[in-house]
TIKE-678883 format. One record per atom (N, C-alpha, C): residue in three letters; atom name; x, z, y. Coordinates in steps of 0.001 Angstrom, whole numbers, always signed. Last residue first. Example, Ala and Ser with C-alpha at 12.3 -4.5 7.8 and 13.67 -1.06 7.14 Angstrom:
BEGIN
<res SER; atom N; xx +12850; zz +7080; yy -2250>;
<res SER; atom CA; xx +13670; zz +7140; yy -1060>;
<res SER; atom C; xx +12900; zz +7870; yy +30>;
<res ALA; atom N; xx +13190; zz +7800; yy -5690>;
<res ALA; atom CA; xx +12300; zz +7800; yy -4500>;
<res ALA; atom C; xx +13200; zz +7800; yy -3300>;
END
This chain:
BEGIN
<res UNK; atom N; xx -4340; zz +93177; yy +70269>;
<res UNK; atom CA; xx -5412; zz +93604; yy +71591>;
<res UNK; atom C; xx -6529; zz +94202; yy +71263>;
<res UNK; atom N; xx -1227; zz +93564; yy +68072>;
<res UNK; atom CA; xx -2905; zz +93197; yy +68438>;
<res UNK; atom C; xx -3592; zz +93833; yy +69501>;
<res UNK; atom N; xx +1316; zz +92190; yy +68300>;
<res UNK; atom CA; xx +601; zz +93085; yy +68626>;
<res UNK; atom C; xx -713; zz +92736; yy +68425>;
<res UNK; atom N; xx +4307; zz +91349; yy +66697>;
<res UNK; atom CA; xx +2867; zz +90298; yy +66970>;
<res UNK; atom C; xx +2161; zz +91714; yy +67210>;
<res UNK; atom N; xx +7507; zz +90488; yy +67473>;
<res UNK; atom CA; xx +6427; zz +91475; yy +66883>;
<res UNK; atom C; xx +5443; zz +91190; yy +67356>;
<res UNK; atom N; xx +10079; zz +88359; yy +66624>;
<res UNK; atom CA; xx +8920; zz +88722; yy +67306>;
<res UNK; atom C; xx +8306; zz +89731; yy +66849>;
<res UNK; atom N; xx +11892; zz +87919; yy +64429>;
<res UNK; atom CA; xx +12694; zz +88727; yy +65432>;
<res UNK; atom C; xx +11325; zz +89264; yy +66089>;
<res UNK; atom N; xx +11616; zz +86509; yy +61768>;
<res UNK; atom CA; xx +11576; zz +85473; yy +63443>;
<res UNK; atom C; xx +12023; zz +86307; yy +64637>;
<res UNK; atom N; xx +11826; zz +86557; yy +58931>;
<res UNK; atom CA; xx +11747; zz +87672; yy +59941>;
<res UNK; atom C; xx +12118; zz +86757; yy +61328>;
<res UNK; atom N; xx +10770; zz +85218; yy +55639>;
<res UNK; atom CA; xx +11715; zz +85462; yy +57018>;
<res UNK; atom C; xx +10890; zz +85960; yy +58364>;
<res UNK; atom N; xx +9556; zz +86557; yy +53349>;
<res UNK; atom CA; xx +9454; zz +86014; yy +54120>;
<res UNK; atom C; xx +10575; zz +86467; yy +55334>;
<res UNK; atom N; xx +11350; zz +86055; yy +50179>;
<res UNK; atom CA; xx +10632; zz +86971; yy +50939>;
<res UNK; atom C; xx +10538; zz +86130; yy +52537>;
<res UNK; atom N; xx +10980; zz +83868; yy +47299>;
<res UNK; atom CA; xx +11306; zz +84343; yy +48641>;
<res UNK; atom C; xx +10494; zz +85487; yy +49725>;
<res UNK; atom N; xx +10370; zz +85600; yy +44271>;
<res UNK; atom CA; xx +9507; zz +84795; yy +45453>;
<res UNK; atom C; xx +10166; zz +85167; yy +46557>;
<res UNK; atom N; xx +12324; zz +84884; yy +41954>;
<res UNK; atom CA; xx +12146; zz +86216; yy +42677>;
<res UNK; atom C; xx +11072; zz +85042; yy +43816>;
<res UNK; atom N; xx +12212; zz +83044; yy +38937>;
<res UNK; atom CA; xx +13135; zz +83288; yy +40217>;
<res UNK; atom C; xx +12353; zz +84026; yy +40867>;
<res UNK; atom N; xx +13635; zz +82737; yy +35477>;
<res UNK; atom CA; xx +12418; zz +83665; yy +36123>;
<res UNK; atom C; xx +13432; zz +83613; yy +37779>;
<res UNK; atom N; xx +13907; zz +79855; yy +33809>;
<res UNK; atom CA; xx +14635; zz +81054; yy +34565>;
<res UNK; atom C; xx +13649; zz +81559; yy +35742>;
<res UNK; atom N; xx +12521; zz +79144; yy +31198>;
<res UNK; atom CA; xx +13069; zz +78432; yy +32107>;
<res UNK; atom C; xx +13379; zz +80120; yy +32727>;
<res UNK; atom N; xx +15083; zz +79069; yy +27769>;
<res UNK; atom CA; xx +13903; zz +79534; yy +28227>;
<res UNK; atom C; xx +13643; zz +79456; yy +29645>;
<res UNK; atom N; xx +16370; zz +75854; yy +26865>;
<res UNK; atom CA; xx +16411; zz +77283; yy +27033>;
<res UNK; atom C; xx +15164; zz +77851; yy +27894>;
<res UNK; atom N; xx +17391; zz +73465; yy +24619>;
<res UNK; atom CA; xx +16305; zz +73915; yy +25676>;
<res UNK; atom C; xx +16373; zz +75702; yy +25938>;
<res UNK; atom N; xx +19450; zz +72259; yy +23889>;
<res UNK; atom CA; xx +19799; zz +72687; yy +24754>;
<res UNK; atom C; xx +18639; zz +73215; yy +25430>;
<res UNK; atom N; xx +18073; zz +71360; yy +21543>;
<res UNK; atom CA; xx +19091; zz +72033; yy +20858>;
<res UNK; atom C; xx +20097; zz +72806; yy +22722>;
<res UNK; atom N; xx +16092; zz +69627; yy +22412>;
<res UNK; atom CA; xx +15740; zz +70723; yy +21441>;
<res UNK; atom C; xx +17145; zz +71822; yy +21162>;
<res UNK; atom N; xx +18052; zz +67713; yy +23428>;
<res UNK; atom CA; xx +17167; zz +68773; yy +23971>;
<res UNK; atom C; xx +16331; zz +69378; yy +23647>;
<res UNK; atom N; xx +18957; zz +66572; yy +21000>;
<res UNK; atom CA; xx +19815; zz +67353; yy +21839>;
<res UNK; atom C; xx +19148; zz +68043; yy +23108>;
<res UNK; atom N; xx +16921; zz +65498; yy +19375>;
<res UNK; atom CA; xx +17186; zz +66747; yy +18703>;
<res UNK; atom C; xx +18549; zz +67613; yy +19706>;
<res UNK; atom N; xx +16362; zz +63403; yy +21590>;
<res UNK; atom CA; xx +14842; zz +64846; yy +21730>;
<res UNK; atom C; xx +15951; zz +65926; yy +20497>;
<res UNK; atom N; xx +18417; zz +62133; yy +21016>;
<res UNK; atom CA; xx +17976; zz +62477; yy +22400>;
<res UNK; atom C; xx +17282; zz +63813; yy +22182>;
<res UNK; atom N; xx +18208; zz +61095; yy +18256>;
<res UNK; atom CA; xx +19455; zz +62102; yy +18444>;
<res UNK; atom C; xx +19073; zz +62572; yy +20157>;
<res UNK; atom N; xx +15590; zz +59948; yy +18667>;
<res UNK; atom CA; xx +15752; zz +60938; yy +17651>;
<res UNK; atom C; xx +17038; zz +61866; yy +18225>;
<res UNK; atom N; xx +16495; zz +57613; yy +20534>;
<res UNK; atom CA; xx +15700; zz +58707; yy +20810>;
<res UNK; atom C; xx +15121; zz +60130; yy +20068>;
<res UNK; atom N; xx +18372; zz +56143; yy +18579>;
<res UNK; atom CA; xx +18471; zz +56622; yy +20174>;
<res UNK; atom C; xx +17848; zz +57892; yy +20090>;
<res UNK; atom N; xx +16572; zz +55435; yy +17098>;
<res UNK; atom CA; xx +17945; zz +56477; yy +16655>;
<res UNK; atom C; xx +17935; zz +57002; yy +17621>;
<res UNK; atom N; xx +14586; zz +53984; yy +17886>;
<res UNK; atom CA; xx +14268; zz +55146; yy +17031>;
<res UNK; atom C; xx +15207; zz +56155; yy +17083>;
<res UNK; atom N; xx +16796; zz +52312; yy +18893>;
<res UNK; atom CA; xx +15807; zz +52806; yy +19667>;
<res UNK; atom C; xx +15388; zz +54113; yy +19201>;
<res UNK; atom N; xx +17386; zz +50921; yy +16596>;
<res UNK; atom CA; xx +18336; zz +51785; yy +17585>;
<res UNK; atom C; xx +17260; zz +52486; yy +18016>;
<res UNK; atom N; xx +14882; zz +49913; yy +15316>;
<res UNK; atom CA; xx +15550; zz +51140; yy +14958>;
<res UNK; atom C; xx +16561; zz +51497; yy +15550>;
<res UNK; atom N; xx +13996; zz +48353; yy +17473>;
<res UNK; atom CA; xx +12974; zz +49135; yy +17610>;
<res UNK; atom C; xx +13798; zz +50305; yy +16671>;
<res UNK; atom N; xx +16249; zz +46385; yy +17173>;
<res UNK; atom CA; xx +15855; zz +46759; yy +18225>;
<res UNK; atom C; xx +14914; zz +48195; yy +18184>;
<res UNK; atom N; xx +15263; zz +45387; yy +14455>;
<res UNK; atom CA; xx +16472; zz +46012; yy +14489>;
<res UNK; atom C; xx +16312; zz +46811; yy +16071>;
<res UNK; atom N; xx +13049; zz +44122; yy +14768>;
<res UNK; atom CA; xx +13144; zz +44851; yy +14670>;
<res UNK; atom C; xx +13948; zz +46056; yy +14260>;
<res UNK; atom N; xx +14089; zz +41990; yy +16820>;
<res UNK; atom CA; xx +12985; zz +43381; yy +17528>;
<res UNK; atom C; xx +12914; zz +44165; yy +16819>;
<res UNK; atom N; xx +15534; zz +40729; yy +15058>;
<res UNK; atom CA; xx +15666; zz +41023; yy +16177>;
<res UNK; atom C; xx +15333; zz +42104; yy +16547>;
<res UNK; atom N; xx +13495; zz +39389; yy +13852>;
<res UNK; atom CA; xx +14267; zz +40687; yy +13000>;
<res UNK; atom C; xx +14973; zz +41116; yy +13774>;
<res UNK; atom N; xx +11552; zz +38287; yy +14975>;
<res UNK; atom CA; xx +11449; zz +39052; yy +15165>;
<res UNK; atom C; xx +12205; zz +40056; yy +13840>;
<res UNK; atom N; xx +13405; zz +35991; yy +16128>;
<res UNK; atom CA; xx +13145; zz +37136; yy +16950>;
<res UNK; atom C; xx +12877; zz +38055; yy +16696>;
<res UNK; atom N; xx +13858; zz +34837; yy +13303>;
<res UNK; atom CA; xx +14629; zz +35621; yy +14155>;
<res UNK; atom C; xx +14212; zz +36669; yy +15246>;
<res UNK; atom N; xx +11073; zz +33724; yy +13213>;
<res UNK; atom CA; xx +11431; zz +35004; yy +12246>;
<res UNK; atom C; xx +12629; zz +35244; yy +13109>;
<res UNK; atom N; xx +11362; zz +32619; yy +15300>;
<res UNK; atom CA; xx +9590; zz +33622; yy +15517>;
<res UNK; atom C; xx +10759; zz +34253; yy +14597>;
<res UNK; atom N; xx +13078; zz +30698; yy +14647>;
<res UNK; atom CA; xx +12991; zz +31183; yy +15687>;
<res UNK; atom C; xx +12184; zz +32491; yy +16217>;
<res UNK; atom N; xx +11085; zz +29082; yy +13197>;
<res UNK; atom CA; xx +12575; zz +29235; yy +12353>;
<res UNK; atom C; xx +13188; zz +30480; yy +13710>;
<res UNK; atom N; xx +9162; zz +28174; yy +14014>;
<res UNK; atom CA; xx +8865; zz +29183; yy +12791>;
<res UNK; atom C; xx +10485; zz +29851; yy +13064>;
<res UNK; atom N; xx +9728; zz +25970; yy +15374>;
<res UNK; atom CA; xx +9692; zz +27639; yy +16196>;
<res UNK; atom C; xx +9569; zz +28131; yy +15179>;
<res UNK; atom N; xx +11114; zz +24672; yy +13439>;
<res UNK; atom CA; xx +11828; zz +24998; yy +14116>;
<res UNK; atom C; xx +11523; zz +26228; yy +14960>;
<res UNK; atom N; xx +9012; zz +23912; yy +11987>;
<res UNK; atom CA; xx +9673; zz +24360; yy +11504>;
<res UNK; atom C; xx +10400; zz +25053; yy +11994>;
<res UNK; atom N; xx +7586; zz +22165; yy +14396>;
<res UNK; atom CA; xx +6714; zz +23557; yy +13576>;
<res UNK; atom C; xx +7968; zz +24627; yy +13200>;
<res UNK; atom N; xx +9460; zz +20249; yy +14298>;
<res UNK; atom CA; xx +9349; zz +20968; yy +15627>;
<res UNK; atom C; xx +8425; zz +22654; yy +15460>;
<res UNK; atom N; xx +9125; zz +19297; yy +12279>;
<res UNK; atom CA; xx +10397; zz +19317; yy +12056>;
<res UNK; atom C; xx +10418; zz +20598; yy +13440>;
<res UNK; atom N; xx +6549; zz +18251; yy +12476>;
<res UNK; atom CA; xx +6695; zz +19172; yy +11033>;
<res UNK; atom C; xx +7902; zz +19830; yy +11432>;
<res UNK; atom N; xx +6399; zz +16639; yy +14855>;
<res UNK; atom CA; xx +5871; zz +17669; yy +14866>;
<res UNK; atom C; xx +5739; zz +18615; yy +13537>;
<res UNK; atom N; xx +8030; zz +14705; yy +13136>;
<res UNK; atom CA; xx +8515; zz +15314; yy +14411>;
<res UNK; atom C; xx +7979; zz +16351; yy +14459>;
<res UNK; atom N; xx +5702; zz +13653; yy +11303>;
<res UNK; atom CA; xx +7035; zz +14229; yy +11113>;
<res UNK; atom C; xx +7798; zz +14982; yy +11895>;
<res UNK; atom N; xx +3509; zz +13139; yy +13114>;
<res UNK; atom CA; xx +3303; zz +14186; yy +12135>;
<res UNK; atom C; xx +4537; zz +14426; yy +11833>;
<res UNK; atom N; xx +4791; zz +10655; yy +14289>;
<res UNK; atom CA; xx +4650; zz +11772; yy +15040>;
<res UNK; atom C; xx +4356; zz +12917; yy +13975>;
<res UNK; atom N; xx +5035; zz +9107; yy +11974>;
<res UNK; atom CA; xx +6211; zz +9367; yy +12405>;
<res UNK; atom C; xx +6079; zz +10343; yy +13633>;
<res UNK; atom N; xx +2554; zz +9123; yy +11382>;
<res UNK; atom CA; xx +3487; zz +9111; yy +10672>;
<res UNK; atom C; xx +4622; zz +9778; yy +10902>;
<res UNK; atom N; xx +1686; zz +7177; yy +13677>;
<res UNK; atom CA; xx +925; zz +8540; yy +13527>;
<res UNK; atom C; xx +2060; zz +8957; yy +12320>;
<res UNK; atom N; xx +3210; zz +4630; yy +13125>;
<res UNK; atom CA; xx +3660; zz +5827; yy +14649>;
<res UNK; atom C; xx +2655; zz +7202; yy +14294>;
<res UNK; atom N; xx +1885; zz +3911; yy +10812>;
<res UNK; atom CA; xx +3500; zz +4181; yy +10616>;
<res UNK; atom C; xx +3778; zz +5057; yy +11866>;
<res UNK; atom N; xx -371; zz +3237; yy +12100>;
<res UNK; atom CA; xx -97; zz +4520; yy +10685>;
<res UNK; atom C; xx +1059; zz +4856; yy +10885>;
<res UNK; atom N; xx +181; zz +1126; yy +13724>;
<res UNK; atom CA; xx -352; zz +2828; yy +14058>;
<res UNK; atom C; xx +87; zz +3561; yy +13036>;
<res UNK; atom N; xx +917; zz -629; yy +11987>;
<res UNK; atom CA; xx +1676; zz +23; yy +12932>;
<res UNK; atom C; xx +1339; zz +1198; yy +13414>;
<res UNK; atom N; xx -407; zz +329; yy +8379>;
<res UNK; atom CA; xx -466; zz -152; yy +9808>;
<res UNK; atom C; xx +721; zz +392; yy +10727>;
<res UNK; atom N; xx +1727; zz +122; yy +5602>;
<res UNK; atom CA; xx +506; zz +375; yy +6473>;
<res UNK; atom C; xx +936; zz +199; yy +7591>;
<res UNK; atom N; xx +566; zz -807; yy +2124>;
<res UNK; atom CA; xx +1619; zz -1129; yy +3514>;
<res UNK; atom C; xx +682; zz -76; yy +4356>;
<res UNK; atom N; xx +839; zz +0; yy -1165>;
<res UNK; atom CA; xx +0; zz +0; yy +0>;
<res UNK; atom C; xx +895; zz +0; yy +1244>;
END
């Protein structure tokens, strides 16, 4: 079976666009082993973070309420 000039250019676009499919496929899986290597630093990161301020948290520090300052005036009442 021959086929048409069209056939043969529809043909030959379905191929391109197989080769161009393939290609973001081929790209999607990288990225996303990428991300998810990304997402276990991250994990690490922030595991060894929160177990070093767990490990530096201290109780917070009790401070005295300023006393009020003294302006020198004496306020009388009438």
């Amino acid at each position: 079976m021959t086929l048409t000039p069209l056939e043969k250019e529809l043909l030959a676009c379905v191929e391109e666009l197989e080769k161009s499919v393939s290609a973001c496929m081929q790209r999607q899986l990288e990225q996303e082993k990428a991300l998810a290597e990304l997402r276990s630093e991250l994990n690490a990161s922030l595991s060894t973070l929160h177990g070093a301020l767990e490990a530096g948290r201290r109780p917070p520090e009790r401070t005295e309420p300023e006393e009020r300052k003294r302006t020198g005036f004496i306020r009388r009442r009438t």
